[in-house]
C-alpha positions as CSV (number, residue, x, y, z in Angstrom):
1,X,0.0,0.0,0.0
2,X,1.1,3.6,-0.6
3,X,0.7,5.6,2.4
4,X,1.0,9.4,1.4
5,X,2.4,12.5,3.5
6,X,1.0,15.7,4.2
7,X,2.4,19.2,5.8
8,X,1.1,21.6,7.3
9,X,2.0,24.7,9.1
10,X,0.5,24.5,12.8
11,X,-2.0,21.9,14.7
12,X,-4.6,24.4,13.3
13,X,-3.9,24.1,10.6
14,X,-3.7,20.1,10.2
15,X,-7.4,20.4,12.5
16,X,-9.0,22.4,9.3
17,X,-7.4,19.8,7.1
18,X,-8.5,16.4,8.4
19,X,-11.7,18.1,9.8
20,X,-12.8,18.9,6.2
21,X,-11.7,16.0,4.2
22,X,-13.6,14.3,7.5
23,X,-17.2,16.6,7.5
24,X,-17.2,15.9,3.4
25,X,-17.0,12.3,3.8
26,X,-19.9,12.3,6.6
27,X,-21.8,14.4,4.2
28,X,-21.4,11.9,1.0
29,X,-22.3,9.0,3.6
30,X,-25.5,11.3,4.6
31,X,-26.4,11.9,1.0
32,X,-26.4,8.1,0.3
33,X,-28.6,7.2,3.7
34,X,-25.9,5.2,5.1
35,X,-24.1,5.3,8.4
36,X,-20.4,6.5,9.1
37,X,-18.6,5.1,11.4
38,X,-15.7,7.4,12.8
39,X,-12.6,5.5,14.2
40,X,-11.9,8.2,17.2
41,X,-9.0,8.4,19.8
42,X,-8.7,10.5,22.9
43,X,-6.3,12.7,23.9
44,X,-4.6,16.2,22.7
45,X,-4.6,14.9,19.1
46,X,-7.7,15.2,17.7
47,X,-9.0,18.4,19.6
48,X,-7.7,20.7,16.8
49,X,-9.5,18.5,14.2
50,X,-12.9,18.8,16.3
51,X,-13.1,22.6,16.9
52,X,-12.5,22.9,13.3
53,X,-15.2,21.1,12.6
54,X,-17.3,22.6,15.2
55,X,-16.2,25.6,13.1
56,X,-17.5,24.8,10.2
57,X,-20.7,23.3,11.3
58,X,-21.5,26.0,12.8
59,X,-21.7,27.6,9.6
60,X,-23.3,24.8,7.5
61,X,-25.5,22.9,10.3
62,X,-24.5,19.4,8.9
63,X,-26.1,17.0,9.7
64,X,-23.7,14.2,12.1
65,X,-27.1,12.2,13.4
66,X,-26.0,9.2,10.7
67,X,-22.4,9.1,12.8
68,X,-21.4,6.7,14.8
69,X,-18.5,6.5,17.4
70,X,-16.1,4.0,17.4
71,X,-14.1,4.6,20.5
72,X,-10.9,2.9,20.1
73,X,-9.9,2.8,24.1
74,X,-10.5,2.7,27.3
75,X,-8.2,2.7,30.6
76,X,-9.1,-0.1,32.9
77,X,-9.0,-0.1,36.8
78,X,-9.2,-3.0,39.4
79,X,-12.6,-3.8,40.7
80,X,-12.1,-6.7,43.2
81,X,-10.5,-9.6,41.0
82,X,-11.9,-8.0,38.0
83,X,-11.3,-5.3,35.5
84,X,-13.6,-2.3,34.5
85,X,-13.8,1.0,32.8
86,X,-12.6,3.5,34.7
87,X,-14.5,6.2,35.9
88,X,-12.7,9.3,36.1
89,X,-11.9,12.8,34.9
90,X,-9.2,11.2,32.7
91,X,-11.1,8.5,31.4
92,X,-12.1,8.0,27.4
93,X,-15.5,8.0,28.5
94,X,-15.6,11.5,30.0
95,X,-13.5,12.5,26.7
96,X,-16.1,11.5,24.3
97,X,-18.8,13.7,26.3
98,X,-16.5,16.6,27.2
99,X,-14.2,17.0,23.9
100,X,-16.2,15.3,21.2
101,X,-19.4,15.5,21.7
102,X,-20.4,18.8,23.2
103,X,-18.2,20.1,20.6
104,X,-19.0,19.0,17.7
105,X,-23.1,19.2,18.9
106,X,-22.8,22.9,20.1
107,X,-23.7,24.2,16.9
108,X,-26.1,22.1,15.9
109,X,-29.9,22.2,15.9
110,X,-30.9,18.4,17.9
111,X,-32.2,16.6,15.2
112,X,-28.6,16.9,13.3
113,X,-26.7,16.1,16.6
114,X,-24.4,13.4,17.0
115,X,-26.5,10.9,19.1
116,X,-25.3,9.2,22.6
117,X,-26.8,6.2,21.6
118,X,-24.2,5.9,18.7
119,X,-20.7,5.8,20.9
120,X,-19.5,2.1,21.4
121,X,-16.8,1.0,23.3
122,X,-16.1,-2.0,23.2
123,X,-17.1,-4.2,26.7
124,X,-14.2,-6.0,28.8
125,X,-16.5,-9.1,29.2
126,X,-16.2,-10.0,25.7
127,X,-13.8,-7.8,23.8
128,X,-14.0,-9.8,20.4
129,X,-17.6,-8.7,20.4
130,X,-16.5,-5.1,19.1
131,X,-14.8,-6.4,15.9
132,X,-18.0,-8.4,14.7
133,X,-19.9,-5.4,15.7
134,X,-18.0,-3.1,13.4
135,X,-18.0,-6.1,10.7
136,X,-21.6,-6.4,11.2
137,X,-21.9,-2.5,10.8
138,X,-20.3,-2.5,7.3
139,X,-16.9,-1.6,8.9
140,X,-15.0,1.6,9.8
141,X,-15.2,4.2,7.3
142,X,-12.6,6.5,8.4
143,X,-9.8,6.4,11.6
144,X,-8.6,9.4,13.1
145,X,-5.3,8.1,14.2
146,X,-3.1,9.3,17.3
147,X,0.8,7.9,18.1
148,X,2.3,8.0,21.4
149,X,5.3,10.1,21.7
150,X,7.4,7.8,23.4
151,X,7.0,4.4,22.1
152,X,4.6,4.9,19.3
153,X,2.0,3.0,20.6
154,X,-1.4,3.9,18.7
155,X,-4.8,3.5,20.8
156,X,-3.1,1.1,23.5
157,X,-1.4,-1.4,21.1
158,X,2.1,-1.1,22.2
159,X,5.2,-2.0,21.0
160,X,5.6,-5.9,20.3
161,X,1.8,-5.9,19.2
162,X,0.9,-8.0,16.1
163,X,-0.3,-7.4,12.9
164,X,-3.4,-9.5,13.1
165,X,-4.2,-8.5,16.5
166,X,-8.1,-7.7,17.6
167,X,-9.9,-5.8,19.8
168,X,-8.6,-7.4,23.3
169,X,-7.9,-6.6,27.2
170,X,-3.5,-5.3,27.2
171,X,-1.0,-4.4,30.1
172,X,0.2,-1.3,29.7
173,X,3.9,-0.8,29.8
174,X,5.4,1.4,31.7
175,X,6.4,3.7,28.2
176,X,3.0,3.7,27.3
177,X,1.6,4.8,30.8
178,X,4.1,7.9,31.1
179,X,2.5,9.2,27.5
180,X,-0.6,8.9,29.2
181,X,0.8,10.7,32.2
182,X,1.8,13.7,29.6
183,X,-1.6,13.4,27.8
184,X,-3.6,13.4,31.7
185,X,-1.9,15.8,33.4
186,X,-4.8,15.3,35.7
187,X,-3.5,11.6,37.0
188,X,-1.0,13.3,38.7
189,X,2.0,10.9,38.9
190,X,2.7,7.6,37.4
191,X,1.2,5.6,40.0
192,X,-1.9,6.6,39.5
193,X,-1.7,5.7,35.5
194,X,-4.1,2.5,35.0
195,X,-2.2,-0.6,34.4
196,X,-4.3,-1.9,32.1
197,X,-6.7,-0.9,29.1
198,X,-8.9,-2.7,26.5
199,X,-8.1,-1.4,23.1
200,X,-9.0,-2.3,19.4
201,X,-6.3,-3.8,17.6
202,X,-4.1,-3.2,14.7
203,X,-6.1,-5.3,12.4
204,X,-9.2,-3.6,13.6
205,X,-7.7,-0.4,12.3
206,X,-6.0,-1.7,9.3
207,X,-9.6,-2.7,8.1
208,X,-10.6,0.4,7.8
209,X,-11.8,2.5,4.3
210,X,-9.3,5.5,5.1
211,X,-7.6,6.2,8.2
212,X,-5.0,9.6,8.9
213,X,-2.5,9.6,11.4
214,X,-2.0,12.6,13.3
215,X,1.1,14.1,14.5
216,X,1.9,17.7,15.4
217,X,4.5,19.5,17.6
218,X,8.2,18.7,18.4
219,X,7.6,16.0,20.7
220,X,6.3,13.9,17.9
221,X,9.5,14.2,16.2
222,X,10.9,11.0,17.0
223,X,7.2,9.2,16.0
224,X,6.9,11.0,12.5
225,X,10.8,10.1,11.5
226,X,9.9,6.2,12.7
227,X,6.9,6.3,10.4
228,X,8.5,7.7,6.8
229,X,11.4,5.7,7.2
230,X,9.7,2.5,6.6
231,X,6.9,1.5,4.6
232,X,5.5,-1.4,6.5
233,X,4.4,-2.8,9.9
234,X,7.0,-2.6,12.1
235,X,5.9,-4.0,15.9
236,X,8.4,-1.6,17.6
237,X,6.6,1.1,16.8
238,X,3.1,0.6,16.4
239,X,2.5,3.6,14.5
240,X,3.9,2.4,11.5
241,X,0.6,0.5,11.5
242,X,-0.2,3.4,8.7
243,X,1.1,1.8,5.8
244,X,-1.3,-1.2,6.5
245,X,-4.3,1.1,6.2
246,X,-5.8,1.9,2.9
247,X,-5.7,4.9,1.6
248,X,-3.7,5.9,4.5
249,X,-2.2,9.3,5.0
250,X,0.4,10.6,7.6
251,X,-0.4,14.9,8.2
252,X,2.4,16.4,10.6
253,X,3.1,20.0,11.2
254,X,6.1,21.8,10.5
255,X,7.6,20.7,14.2
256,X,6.6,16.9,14.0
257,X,7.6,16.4,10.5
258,X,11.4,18.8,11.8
259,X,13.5,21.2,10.0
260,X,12.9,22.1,6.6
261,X,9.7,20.2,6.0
């Protein structure tokens, strides 16, 4: 697969630029009656891309009730013997509602809102569940995609994670849970970074119509330079995961993608 490379001059400017190719692919899904399912991570990533389109809509009044959520993660804390979603300030769950959708529903009239009935997470009970779900669905049309800054690891697949892996309950390394610590300022210190999380897998992602990674300011350095030196899966850095991905596309600012660029 070719996996193309776009850059840009700020994270506003890479938020306009997914956010429109993204709110003219919901509207060719909503002009041929079909649902869109939107691969979406959490984090500082995508904010950019969702107050731009917030921007927009709130010019055009799109219509987003044909979208549905496909969150790719969720930290998981100890409930006795067992594992469950976390409920927190920090958690993916609070994220959807306070940076996703209240955003991208402010603008809108209700009937063209983004409905809370379409967000699915996938449940820690039976984590293969999710996969024929999206199957069943007609698959993932497009993945916003996120890398972490210090191991590359994209939703939580982490390094060593393979190709054909599925949606599915992971320990989180220690790498993965101090980009988390950056990302969550609110957790405070390490030890109180979840040691676990339930996360769709590369496979998952790689089955989707179009996916973008995302990757802007100097700290993401290290992850866009892993990326466009290779042009395959490599396990080490998960977010190499992009040249599995159809129609993928890498879009870095001028500080991810370094000096001259």
């Amino acid at each position: 697969m070719t996996t193309t490379t776009t850059t840009l001059r700020d994270p506003d400017e890479v938020g306009r630029y997914v956010g429109d190719r993204l709110l003219d692919a919901i509207d060719a899904a909503g002009s041929a009656n079909r649902r869109f399912l939107l691969g979406s991570p959490t984090g500082r990533t995508p904010k950019p891309i969702y107050a731009a389109m917030a921007q927009r809509l709130a010019k055009t009044k799109q219509d987003l009730s044909h979208v549905t959520l496909v969150m790719m993660d969720e930290y998981l804390v100890r409930a006795g013997s067992d594992l469950r979603y976390a409920d927190a300030e920090w958690s993916c769950h609070n994220f959807v509602e306070a940076h996703i959708r209240a955003v991208l529903n402010a603008p809108l009239p209700s009937d063209r809102q983004q409905r809370r009935d379409a967000v699915w997470f996938a449940d820690v009970r039976d984590p293969a569940e999710f996969d024929r779900r999206i199957t069943e669905a007609g698959g993932v049309d497009f993945f916003i995609l996120a890398s972490g800054a210090g191991d590359g690891h994209v939703a939580f697949n982490t390094p060593g994670s393979p190709r054909d892996s599925r949606t599915r309950v992971v320990a989180l390394p220690d790498s993965t849970r101090r980009d988390s610590l950056q990302t969550f300022p609110e957790f405070g210190t390490l030890d109180a970074v979840p040691r676990h999380g339930i996360t769709v897998g590369v496979a998952t992602i790689a089955a989707a119509r179009h996916s973008m990674m995302v990757v802007f300011g100097s700290g993401k350095r290290q992850t866009y330079q892993r990326m466009t030196v290779t042009d395959r899966y490599d396990p080490a850095w998960p977010a190499t995961l992009i040249h599995e991905c159809p129609g993928g596309t890498i879009v870095a600012d001028s500080d991810a993608a370094g000096p001259g660029r």
